[in-house]
C-alpha positions in Angstrom: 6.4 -54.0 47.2 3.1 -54.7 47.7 0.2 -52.3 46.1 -1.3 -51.9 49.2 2.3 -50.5 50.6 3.0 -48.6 47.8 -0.4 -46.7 48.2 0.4 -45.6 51.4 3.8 -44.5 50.7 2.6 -43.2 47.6 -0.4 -41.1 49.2 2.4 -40.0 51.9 4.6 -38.8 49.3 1.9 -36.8 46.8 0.8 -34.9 49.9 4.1 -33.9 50.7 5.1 -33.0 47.6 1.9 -31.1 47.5 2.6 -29.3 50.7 5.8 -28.1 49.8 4.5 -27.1 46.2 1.1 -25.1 48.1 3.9 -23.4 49.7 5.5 -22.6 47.4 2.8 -21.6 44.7 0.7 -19.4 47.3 4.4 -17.6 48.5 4.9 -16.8 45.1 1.1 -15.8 44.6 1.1 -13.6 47.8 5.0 -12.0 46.7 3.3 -11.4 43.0 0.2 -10.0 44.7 2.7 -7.3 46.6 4.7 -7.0 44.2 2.3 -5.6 42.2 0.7 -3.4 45.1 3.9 -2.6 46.0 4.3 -1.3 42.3 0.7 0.3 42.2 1.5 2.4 45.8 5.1 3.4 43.8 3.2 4.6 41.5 0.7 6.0 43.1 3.4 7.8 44.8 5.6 8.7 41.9 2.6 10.6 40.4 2.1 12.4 43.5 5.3 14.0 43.7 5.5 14.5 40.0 2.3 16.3 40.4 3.4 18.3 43.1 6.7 19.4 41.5 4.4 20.1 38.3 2.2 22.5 40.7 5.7 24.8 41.9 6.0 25.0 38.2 2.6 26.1 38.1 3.1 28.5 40.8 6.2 30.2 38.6 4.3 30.6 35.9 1.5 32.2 37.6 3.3 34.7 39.2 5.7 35.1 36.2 2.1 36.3 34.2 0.4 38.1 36.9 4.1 40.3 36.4 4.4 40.3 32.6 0.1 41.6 32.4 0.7 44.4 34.7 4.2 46.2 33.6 5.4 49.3 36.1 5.4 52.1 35.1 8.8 54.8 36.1 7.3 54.4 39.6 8.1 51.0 39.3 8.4 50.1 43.2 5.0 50.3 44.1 4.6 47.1 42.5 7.4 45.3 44.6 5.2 44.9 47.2 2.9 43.5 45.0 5.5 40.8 43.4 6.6 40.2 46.7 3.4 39.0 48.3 2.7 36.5 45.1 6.3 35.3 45.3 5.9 34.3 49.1 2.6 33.0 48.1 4.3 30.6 45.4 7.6 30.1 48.0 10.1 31.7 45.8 13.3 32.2 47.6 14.0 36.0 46.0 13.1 38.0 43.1 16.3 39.6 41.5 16.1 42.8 38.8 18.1 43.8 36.5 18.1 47.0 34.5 20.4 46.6 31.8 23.9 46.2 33.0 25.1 43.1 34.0 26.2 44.3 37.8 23.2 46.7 37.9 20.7 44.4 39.4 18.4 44.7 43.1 17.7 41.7 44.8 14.9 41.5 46.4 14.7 38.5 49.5 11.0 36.6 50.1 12.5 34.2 52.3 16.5 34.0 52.4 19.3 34.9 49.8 22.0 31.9 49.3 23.6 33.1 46.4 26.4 35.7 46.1 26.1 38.2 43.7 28.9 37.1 41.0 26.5 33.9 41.2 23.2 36.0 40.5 25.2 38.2 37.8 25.8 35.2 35.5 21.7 34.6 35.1 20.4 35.4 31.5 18.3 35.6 29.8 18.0 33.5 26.2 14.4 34.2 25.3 11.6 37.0 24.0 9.2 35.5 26.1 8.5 34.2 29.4 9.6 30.7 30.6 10.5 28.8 33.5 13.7 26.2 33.6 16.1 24.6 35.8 19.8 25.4 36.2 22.1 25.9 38.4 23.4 28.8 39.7 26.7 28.6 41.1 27.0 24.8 42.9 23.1 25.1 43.6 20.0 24.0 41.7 17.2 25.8 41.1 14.1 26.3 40.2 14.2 29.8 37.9 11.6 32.2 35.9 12.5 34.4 33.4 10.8 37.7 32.6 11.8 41.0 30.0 9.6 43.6 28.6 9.8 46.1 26.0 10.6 49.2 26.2 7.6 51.0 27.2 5.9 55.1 27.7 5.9 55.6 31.4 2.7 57.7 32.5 4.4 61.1 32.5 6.0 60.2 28.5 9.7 59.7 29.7 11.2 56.8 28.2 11.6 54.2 31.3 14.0 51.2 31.0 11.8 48.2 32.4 14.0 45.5 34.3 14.5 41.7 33.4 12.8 40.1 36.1 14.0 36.5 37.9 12.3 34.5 40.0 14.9 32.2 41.9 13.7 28.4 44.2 16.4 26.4 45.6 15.6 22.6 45.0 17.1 21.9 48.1 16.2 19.2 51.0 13.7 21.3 52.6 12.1 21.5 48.7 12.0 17.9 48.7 10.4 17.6 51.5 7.9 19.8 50.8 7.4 17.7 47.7 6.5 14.6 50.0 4.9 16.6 52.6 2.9 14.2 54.8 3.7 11.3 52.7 6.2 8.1 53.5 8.0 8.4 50.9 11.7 10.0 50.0 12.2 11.9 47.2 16.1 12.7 45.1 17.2 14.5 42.2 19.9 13.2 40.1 21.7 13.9 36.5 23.0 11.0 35.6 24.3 9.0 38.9 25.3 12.4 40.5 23.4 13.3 43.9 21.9 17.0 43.1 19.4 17.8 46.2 16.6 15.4 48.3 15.8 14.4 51.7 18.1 12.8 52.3 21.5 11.7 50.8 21.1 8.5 48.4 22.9 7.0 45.1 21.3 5.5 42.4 21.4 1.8 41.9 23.4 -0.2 39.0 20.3 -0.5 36.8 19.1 3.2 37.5 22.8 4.5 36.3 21.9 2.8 32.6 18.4 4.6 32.4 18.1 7.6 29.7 14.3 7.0 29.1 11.6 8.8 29.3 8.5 7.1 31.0 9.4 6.5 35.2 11.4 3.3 35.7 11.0 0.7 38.9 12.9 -1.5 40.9 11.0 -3.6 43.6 12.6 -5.6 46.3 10.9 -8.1 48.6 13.6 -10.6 49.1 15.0 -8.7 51.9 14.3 -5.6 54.0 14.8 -2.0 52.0 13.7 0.2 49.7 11.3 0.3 46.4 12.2 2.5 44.4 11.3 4.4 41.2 13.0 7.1 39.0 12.1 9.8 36.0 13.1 11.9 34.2 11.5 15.0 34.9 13.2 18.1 32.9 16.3 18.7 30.1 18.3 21.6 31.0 21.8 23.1 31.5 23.8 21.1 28.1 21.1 18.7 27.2 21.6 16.9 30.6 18.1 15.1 31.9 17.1 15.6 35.5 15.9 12.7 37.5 13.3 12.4 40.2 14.2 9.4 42.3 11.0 7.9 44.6 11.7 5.4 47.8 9.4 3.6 49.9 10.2 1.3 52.8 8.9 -2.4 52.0 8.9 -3.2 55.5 5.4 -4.2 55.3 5.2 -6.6 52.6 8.4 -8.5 54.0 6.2 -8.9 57.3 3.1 -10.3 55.4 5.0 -12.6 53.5 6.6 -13.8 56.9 3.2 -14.2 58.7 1.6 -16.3 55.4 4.9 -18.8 54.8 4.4 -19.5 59.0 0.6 -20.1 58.7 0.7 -22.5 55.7 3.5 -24.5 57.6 1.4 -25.2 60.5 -2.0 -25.7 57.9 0.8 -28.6 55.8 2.0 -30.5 59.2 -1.6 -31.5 60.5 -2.5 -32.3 57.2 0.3 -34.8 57.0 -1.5 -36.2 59.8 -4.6 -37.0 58.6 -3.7 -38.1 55.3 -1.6 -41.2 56.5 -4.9 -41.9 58.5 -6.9 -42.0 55.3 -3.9 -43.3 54.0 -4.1 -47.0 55.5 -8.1 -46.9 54.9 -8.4 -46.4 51.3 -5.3 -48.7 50.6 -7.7 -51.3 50.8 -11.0 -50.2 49.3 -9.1 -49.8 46.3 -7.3 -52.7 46.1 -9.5 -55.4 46.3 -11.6 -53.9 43.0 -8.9 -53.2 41.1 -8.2 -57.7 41.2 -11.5 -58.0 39.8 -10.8 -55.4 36.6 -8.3 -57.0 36.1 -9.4 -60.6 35.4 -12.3 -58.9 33.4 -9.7 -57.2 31.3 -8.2 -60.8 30.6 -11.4 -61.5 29.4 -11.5 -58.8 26.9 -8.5 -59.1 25.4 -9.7 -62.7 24.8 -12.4 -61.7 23.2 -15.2 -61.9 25.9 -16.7 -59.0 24.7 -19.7 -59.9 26.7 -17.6 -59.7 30.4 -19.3 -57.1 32.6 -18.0 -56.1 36.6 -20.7 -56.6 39.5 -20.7 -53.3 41.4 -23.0 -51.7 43.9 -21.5 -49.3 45.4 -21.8 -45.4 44.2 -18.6 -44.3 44.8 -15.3 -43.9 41.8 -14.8 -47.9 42.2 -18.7 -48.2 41.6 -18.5 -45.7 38.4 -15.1 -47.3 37.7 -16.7 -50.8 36.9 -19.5 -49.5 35.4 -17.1 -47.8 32.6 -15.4 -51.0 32.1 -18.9 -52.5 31.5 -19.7 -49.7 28.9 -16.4 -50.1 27.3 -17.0 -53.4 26.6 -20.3 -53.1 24.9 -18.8 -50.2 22.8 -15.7 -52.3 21.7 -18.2 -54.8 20.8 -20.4 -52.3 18.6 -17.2 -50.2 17.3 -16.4 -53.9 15.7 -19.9 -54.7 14.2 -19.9 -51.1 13.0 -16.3 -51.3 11.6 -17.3 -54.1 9.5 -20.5 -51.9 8.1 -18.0 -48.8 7.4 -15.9 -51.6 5.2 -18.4 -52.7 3.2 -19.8 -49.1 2.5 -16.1 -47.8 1.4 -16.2 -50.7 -1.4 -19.4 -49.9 -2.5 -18.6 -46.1 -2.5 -15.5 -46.6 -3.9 -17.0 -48.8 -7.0 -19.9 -46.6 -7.2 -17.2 -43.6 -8.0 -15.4 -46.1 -9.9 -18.8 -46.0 -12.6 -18.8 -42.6 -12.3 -15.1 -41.9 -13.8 -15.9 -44.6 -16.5 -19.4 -43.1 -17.8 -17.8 -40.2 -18.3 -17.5 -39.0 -22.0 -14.1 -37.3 -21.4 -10.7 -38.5 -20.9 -9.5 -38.7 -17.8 -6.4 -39.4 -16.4 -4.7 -39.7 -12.6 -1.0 -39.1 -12.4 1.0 -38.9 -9.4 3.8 -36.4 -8.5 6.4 -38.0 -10.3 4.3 -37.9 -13.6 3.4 -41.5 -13.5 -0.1 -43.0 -14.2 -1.9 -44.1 -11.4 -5.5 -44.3 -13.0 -7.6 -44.0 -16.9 -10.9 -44.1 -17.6 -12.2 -45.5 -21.0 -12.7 -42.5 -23.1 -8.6 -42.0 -22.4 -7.8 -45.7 -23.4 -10.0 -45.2 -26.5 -7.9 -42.1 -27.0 -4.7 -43.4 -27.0 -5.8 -46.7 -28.1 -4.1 -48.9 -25.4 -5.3 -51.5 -22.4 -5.3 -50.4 -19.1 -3.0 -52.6 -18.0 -0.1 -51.1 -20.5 -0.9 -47.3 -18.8 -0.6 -48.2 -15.1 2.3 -47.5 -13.7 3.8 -45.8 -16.7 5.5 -42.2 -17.5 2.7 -40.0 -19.4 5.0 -38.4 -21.4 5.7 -42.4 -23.3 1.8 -43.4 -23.5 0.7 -39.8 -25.0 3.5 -38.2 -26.1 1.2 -35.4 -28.1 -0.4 -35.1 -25.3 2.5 -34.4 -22.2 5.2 -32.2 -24.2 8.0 -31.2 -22.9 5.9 -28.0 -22.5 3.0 -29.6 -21.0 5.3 -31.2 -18.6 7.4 -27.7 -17.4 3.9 -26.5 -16.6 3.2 -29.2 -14.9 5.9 -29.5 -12.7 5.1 -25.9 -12.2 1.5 -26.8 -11.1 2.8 -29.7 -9.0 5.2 -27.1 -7.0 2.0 -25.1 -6.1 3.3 -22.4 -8.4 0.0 -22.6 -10.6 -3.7 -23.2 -10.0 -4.3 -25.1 -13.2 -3.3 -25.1 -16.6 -5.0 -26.0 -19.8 -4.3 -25.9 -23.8 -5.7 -26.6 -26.8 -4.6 -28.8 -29.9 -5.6 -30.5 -33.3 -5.1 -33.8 -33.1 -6.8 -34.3 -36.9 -7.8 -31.9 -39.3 -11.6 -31.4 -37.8 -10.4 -32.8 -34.2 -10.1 -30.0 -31.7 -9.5 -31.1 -27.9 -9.1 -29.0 -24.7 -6.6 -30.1 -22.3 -7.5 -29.3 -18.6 -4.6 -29.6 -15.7 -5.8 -29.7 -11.9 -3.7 -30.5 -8.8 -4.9 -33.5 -6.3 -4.7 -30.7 -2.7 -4.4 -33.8 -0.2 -5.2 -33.1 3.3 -3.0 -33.4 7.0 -4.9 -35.2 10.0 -5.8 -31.6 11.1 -7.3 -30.9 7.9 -4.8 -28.5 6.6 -4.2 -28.4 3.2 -0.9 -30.1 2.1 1.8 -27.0 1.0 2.5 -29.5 -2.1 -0.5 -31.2 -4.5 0.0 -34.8 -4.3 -0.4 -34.9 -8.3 -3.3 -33.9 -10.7 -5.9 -34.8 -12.8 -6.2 -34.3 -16.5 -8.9 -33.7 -18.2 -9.5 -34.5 -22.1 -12.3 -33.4 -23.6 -13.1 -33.2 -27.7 -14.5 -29.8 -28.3 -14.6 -29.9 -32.2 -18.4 -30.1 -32.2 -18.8 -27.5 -29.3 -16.4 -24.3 -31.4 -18.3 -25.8 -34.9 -21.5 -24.8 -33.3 -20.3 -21.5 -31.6 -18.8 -20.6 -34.7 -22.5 -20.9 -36.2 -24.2 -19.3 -33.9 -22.0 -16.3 -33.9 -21.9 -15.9 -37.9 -25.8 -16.2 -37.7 -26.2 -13.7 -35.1 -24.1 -10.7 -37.0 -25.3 -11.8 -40.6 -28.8 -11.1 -38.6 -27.9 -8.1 -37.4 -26.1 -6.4 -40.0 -29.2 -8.1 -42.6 -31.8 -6.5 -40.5 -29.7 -2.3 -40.4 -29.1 -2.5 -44.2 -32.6 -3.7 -44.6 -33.5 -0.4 -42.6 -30.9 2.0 -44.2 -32.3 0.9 -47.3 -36.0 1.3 -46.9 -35.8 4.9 -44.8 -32.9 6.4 -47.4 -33.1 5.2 -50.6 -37.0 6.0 -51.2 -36.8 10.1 -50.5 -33.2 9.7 -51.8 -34.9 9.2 -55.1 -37.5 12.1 -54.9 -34.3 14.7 -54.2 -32.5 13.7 -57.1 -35.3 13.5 -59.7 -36.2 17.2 -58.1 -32.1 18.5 -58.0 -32.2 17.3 -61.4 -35.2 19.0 -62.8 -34.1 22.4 -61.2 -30.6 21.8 -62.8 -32.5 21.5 -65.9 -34.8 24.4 -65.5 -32.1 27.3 -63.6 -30.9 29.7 -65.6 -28.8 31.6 -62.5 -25.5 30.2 -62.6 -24.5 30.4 -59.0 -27.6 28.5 -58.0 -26.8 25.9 -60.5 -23.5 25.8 -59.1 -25.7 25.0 -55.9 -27.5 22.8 -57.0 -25.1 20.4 -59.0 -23.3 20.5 -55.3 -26.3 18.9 -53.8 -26.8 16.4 -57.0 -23.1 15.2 -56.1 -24.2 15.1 -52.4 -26.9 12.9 -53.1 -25.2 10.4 -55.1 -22.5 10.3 -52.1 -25.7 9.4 -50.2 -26.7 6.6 -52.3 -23.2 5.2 -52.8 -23.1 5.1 -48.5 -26.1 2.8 -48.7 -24.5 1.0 -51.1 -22.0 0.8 -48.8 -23.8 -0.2 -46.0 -25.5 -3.2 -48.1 -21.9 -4.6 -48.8 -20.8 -4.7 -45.4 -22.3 -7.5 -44.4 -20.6 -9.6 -46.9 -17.3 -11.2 -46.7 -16.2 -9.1 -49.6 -13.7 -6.5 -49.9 -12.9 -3.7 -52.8 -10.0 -3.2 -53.8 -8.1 -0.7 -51.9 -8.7 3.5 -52.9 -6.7 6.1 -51.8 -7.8 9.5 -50.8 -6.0 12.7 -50.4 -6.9 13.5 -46.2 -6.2 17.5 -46.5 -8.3 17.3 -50.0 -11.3 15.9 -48.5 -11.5 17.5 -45.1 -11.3 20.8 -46.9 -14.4 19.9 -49.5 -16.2 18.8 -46.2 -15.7 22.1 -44.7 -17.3 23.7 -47.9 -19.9 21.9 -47.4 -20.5 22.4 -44.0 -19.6 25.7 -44.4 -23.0 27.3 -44.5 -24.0 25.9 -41.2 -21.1 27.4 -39.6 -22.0 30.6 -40.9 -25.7 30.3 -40.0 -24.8 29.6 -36.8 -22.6 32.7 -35.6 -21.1 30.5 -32.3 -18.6 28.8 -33.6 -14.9 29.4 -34.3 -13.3 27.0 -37.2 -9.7 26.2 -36.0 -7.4 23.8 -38.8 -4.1 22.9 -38.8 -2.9 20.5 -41.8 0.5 19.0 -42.4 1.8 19.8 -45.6 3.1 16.9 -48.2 0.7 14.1 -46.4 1.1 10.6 -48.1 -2.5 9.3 -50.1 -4.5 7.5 -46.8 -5.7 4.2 -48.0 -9.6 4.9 -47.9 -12.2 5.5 -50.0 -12.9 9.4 -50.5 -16.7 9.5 -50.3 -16.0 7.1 -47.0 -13.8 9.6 -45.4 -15.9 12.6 -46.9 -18.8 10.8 -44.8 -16.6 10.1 -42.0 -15.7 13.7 -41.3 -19.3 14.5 -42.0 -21.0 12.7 -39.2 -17.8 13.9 -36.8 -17.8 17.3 -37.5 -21.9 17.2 -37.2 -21.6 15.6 -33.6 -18.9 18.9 -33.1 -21.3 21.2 -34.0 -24.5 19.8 -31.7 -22.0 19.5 -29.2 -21.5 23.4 -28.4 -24.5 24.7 -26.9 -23.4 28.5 -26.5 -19.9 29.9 -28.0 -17.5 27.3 -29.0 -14.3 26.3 -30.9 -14.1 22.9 -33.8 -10.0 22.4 -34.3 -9.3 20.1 -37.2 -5.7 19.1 -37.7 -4.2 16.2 -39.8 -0.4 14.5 -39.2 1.7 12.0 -40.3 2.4 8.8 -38.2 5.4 7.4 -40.0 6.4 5.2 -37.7 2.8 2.9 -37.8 2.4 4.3 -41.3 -0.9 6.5 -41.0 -2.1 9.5 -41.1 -3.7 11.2 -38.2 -7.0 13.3 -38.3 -7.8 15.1 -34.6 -11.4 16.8 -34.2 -11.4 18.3 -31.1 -14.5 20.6 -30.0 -15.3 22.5 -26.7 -18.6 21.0 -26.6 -20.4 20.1 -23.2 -18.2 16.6 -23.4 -19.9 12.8 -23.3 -20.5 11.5 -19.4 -17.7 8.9 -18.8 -20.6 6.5 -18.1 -21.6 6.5 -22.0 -18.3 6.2 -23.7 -18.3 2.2 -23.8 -21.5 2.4 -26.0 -21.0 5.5 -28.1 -20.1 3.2 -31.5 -23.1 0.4 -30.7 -25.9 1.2 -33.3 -28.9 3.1 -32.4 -27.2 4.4 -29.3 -27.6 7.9 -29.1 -27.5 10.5 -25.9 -28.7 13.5 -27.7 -32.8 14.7 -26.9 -35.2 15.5 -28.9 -34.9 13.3 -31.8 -31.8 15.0 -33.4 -29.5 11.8 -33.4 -30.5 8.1 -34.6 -27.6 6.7 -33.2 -25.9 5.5 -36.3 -23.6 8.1 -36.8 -19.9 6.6 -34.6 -21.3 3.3 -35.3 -21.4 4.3 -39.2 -17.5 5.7 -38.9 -15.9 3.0 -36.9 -17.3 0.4 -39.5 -15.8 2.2 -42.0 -12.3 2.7 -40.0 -12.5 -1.0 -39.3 -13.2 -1.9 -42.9 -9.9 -0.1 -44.2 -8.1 -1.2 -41.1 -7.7 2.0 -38.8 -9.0 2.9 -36.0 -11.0 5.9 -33.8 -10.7 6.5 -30.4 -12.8 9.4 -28.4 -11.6 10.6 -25.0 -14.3 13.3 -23.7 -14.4 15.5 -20.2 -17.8 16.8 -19.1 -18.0 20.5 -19.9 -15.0 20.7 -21.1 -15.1 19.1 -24.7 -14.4 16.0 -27.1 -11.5 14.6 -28.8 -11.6 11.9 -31.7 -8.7 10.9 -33.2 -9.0 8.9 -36.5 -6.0 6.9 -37.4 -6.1 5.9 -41.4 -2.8 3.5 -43.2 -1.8 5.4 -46.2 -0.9 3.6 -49.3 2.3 2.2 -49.7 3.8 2.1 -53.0 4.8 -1.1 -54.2 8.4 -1.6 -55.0 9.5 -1.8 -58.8 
């Protein structure tokens, strides 16, 4: 078939099959459209009526208040007249009373009484309070308030049994159609798929028999001739049953719309069938005769005449047609000169990268998934001492087998399973050669550029760090021989010099004292002040790498001669309470006794400057058998150390206490001494509330015979 028939038939065809689809699409549009304002108008009319039965409700509830506010008194009927008139205003069917006795009841009629009185006599009621329900009372549902008072004074002080009031509404067809008063729409009650009262008679449909929710449900037909429809539940009474309000409205309209569009667009399709086989047999051949030429010229092209170009003048899509052809050509030939640039500059990139991975000190080495080698770089052949032609293509684990262990390997296949980030370790491969081994997965990239979910391999990284950890080592021995150099240098210089002029003076007075208590005194504060020097002493040694021999100390010993000492400052002060609770048959702590003497010293001290007004220092000492010390607690109910400062409490010099009265030294003297002998202090403080240190000291073990 010839192209210009098949253009015909073809254009024939797509408009048909475009007619039929128009008609379709646009019925479906205009059914969607009414469907959906057939839903919105349910709706609309659904909340109406819900509305409206909400406002009887209302209506109850009013006059069931307006009753309960204004009790009668033992002249109790001249307020009939009064319920009456607001019952008739709310159109309740009858108010019934009842005073006591199940038969003693009066009924009293606002617009007609349908019930028989063995009906009326079975009405109770369950609750204190007012309420308003639905039930049924005998075969009839209804609308019902409940009302009961007290007993209550009457005016002239007799006792006066007030009645249970009941306010009774049929929900009945005349109910319902007050309910859609004015409106088109029909309105039903059900409970479950039983008809209970409406307009008129109905049943519910299959898929309304299923429904036990609780927000409305709706079924919209406009396939044929009926009824929308809509149903919720509105109430729970009598046995937990829900009662249904079922909503129709006639969809007579939107059938006729739907008829009146499907007839137009008919008539719109059949006279443009017309027209377009008119057009049909013209453009057949305007677009044939073009379509010849572009395709010699694309002969051309695929030869290679990049150069080919299309003669059109015309401004139309044959004219913009050619034109493209003629642009495609000249970027085919440019994409191909350009192609060849892109080439070249990947080789030069890729040896340019190529220097980059050789100049570099550190080993490196490209292994695929499967742990083979895919690529070295000198420093790794100089390492392993092989040509790169023995390491391509081979297992790591054979060409460095110090190197890929079996456990370098398991976390390597971890690594490669996307299980690990990286992974890195560090060996001796001589006795002054330290290298770092470094572990990073190749993350190859999708067409989308997504990350892969698996790395395609890794690189490793070998680096020789011996000269890098010699010269951190340095730096770091230099920096606390400094340190320490420069405090016992000060300790020194501000200590030892008035040291001196005390003990030449305690000495002279010791010489001259004739009163033996004050002598007593003052060989106390000669010992003192040899402790003193002995601490600098002390404090000179520790920056050396030497250690004494170890000393043992009796804990409970010492912390009592401290408390002598301090003793006078206790007393002097008049605010604090001295609590202490030792353990009996404590173990010797390995420490020296002027150390700990000092360290209980400068705790007890902080203790002291701690408590402001009246306060309480406990001191207590235990046994930790099962890490072998011996545990000193000095707790104080002090104003406490801000959480902010206890990181920094043992740095030297740091000191939060005003005035001058701290240098600072005082933790950072105790926790050197602790660290010397291997124990350790820990403080844990609350802001007003006080400070705990715990010292933990080993105790000397006794060497087997």
């Amino acid at each position: 078939m010839k192209l210009f028939t098949k253009i015909l038939f073809g254009f024939v065809g797509v408009v048909a099959v475009q007619s039929s689809l128009m008609v379709g699409l646009l019925t479906n549009m205009t059914r969607r459209d009414n469907t959906n304002d057939a839903l919105k108008e349910l709706k609309t009319e659904v909340q109406s009526v819900r509305e409206n039965y909400v406002a009887w409700k209302r209506n109850f509830w009013k006059v069931l208040i307006k009753i309960y506010q204004q009790p009668p008194s033992s002249n109790w009927q001249a307020f009939v007249a009064d319920w009456q008139q607001a019952a008739a205003g709310a159109g309740i069917d009858l108010i019934l009373l009842r005073f006591g006795q199940k038969n003693d009841f009066e009924i009293i009629p606002i617009s007609a009484n349908h019930f028989l009185p063995q009906e009326l006599a079975s009405l109770k009621n369950r609750r204190p309070h007012p309420y308003v329900e639905v039930r049924f009372i005998g075969e009839q549902l209804c609308l019902v308030g409940f009302l009961r008072w007290s007993l209550r004074a009457s005016a002239d002080a007799s006792d006066f049994r007030l009645p249970e009031v009941f306010l009774i509404k049929r929900i009945d067809s005349e109910f319902c159609q007050k309910l859609v008063l004015n409106r088109p729409s029909e309105v039903a009650f059900f409970s479950a798929a039983t008809f209970l009262a409406g307009t008129r008679s109905a049943s519910l449909e299959t898929q309304f028999t299923l429904y036990n929710g609780s927000s409305p449900l709706y079924q919209i037909e406009l396939e044929h001739l009926g009824e929308n429809a809509a149903l919720q539940a509105v109430e729970i009474f009598e046995n937990h049953q829900r009662l249904f309000l079922r909503v129709t409205l006639s969809n007579a309209a939107y059938i006729m719309r739907i008829a009146a569009l499907k007839r137009a667009l008919w008539g719109v399709i059949a006279f443009s069938a017309g027209l377009s086989v008119l057009f049909g047999f013209f453009f057949s051949t305007t677009i044939t005769h073009p379509l010849r030429k572009l395709l010699g010229a694309m002969q051309n092209i695929r030869a290679g005449a990049y150069d080919t170009a299309l003669e059109s003048h015309s401004r139309d899509e044959i004219g913009e047609l050619a034109r493209g052809f003629n642009e495609m050509a000249r970027t085919l030939h440019w994409d191909k000169e350009q192609m060849r640039a892109y080439i070249h500059e990947i080789m030069v990139l890729k040896d340019y990268n190529e220097n980059v991975i050789q100049s570099i000190r550190a080993g490196i080495v490209i292994i695929n998934a499967a742990l083979i080698v895919e690529k070295v770089n000198r420093a790794f052949l100089e390492y392993v001492g092989l040509e790169d032609a023995a390491i391509i293509g081979q297992p790591a684990a054979e060409i460095a087998p110090e190197l890929f262990d079996d456990e370098t390997v398991a976390q390597l296949g971890v690594m490669l399973r996307n299980e690990r980030q990286d992974f890195s370790k560090i060996f001796r491969r001589l006795p002054h050669q330290v290298y770092e081994m470094k572990c990073y997965p190749i993350i190859s990239h999708e067409d989308d550029g997504a990350a892969s979910t698996a790395p395609a391999g890794c690189v490793v990284v070998l680096e020789n760090i011996s000269k890098k950890l010699e010269f951190e080592e340095k730096i770091f021995q230099a920096e606390k021989l400094s340190s320490i150099s420069m405090l016992s240098a000060g300790v020194a210089h501000e200590i030892n010099n008035p040291l001196s002029s005390i003990m030449t003076n305690v000495q002279n007075l010791i010489g001259e004292e004739t009163d033996r208590d004050k002598c007593v005194s003052l060989r106390w504060i000669e010992k003192e002040t040899r402790r003193i020097a002995a601490i600098v002493k002390h404090l000179l040694d520790f920056s050396s790498s030497y250690h004494h021999e170890p000393l043992s100390a009796d804990v409970n010993h010492i912390v009592n001669e401290t408390l002598t000492l301090i003793s006078y400052s206790l007393k002097k002060t008049q605010k604090i309470d001295l609590v202490t609770d030792f353990a009996e048959g404590l173990p010797f702590a390995r420490i020296s006794p002027d150390e700990l003497k000092q360290v209980m010293i400068n705790l007890l001290k902080n203790a002291m400057q701690a408590i402001d007004q009246h306060g309480a220092i406990t001191i207590s000492t235990t046994q930790d058998a099962q890490n072998a010390q011996i545990v000193v607690m000095v707790k104080d109910t002090g104003i406490g150390i801000p959480e902010e400062h206890l990181p920094r409490i043992f740095d030297p010099f740091y000191t939060t206490k005003n005035g001058g009265e701290g240098t600072g030294l005082g933790l950072s003297v105790v926790y050197g001494i602790l660290n010397k002998y291997e124990g350790t202090i820990s403080v844990s403080s609350q802001v007003a509330v006080g400070t705990q240190v715990r010292l933990a000291i080993p105790i000397v073990i006794k060497e087997s015979a």
